[in-house]
C-alpha positions, 0 to 999 in steps of 0.5 A, spaced: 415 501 475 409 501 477 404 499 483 401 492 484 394 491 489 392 483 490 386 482 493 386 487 498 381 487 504 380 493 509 375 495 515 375 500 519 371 495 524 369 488 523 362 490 520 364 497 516 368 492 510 371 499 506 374 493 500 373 485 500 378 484 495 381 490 490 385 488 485 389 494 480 395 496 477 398 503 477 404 504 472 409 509 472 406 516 470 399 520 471 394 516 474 387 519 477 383 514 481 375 516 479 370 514 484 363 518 488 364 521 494 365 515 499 367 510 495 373 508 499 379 513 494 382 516 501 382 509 504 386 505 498 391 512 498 392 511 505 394 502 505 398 504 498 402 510 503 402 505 509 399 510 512 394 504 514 394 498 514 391 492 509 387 486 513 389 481 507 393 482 500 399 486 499 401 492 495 407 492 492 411 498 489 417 497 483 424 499 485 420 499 493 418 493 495 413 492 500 412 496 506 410 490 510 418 488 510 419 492 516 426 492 514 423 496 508 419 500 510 423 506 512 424 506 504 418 504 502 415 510 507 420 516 503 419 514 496 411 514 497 409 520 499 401 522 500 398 529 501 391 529 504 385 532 502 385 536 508 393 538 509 396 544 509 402 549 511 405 549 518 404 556 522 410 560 522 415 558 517 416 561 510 414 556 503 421 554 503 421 553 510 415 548 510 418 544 504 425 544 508 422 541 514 418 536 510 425 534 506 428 533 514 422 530 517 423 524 512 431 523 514 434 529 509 440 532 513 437 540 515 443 543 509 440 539 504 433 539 506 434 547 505 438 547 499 434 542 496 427 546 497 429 551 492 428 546 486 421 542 489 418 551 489 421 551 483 418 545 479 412 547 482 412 554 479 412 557 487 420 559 488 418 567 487 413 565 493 419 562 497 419 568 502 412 568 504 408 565 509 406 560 507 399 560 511 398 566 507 399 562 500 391 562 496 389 554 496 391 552 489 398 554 491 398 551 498 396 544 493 402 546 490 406 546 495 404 540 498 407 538 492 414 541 493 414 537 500 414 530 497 418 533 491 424 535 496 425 528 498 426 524 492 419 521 493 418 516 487 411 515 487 405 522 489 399 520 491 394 526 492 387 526 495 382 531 491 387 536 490 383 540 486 377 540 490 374 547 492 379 550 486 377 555 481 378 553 473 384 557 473 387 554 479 385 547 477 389 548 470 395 550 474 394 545 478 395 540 472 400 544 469 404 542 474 403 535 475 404 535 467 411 538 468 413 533 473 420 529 472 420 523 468 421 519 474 416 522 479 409 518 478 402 520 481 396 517 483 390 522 483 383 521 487 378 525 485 370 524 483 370 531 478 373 529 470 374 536 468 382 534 467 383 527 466 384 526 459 389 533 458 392 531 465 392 523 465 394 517 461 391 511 465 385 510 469 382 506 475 374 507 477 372 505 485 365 503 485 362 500 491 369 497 494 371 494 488 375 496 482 371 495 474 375 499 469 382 499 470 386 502 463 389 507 458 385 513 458 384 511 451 381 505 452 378 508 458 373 513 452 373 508 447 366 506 447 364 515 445 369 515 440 365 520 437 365 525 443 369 530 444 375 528 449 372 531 456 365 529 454 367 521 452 370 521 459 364 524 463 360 518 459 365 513 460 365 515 468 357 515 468 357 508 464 360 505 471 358 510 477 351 510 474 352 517 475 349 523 470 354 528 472 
């Protein structure tokens, strides 16, 4: 299973081209999609979600097909969930509450919308929180439930922008921990720009550099050229030697 992008061209205007033709494979599993800050992740997490809608090119998911079939696209939309950056916990409703809601929203009857809330807070270590607010739950854990959201209504694929942003180092580890811990039949695309957890979380890479896409592959093949580094150091290096970055 996997997630095939051809030539894919998006603008938020006419003169503001975000890509001219991104081309990249996304195959089941762990993916992080590493690019500097502006380099158009959020943008191509919100055309593979159908959020947003392609000028040319086309996206297609195995065993979803593609959203463009409008036939299709309520399938392609539930088995493909995406979790902003900037998305958090609906006020007023309990951790389960919001999980249950989010299960409902994308068609699940209210009964096994409830039921099934108890498994997603629990794959993502939060069912001890099941009766909180979960407006008062601490950041990581608001990530984690963003998780459960998408988790509770059988989506096949997750995609998840920058959602270690603003985390403390524990946090970050349990974050990883839970996308690790994931069922085998749940695959994510993570964006972000910080390496830290890439080569202990992940088993494929693409790099986004200036709308387009120049490394696409294994972790592996990815830190190759600094095999003498340490893991963490190889990544940082492999990801300076196409962003031109120091850091």
């Amino acid at each position: 299973m996997a997630v095939q992008i051809d030539e894919l061209a998006f603008g938020y205007r006419r003169d503001h081209r975000v890509f001219g033709s991104v081309s990249a494979v996304f195959p089941s599993g762990g993916s992080v999609l590493l690019g500097p800050n502006g380099a158009g992740k959020s943008t191509l997490l919100g055309l593979i979600a159908d959020t947003l809608r392609p000028q040319a090119g086309t996206i297609h998911v195995d065993g979803l097909g593609s959203a463009r079939d409008r036939e299709n696209r309520r399938r392609y939309r539930r088995g493909v969930a995406w979790l902003p950056q900037r998305s958090g916990a609906f006020p007023g409703l309990t951790a389960r509450e919001h999980v249950a809601y989010c299960g409902w929203l994308k068609g699940l009857s209210r009964s096994d919308a409830w039921d099934g809330a108890v498994a997603a807070l629990t794959a993502v270590d939060l069912f001890a929180r099941s009766d909180v607010r979960a407006t008062t739950l601490s950041g990581g854990q608001i990530r984690r439930l963003g998780v459960a959201g998408a988790l509770v209504s059988g989506a096949q694929w997750i995609l998840l922008d920058e959602p270690t942003a603003g985390l403390d180092p524990a946090q970050r580890a349990r974050f990883a921990q839970v996308i690790q811990n994931l069922p085998s039949e749940v695959s994510v695309i993570v964006s972000t720009h910080q390496t830290e957890d890439v080569a202990t979380t992940y088993d494929h890479v693409a790099v986004l550099v200036d709308g387009h896409v120049p490394f696409s592959g294994s972790v592996d093949a990815f830190t190759e050229p600094f095999e003498g580094l340490s893991p963490a150091d190889a990544i940082t290096a492999s990801y300076a030697r196409f962003t031109n970055e120091d850091d």
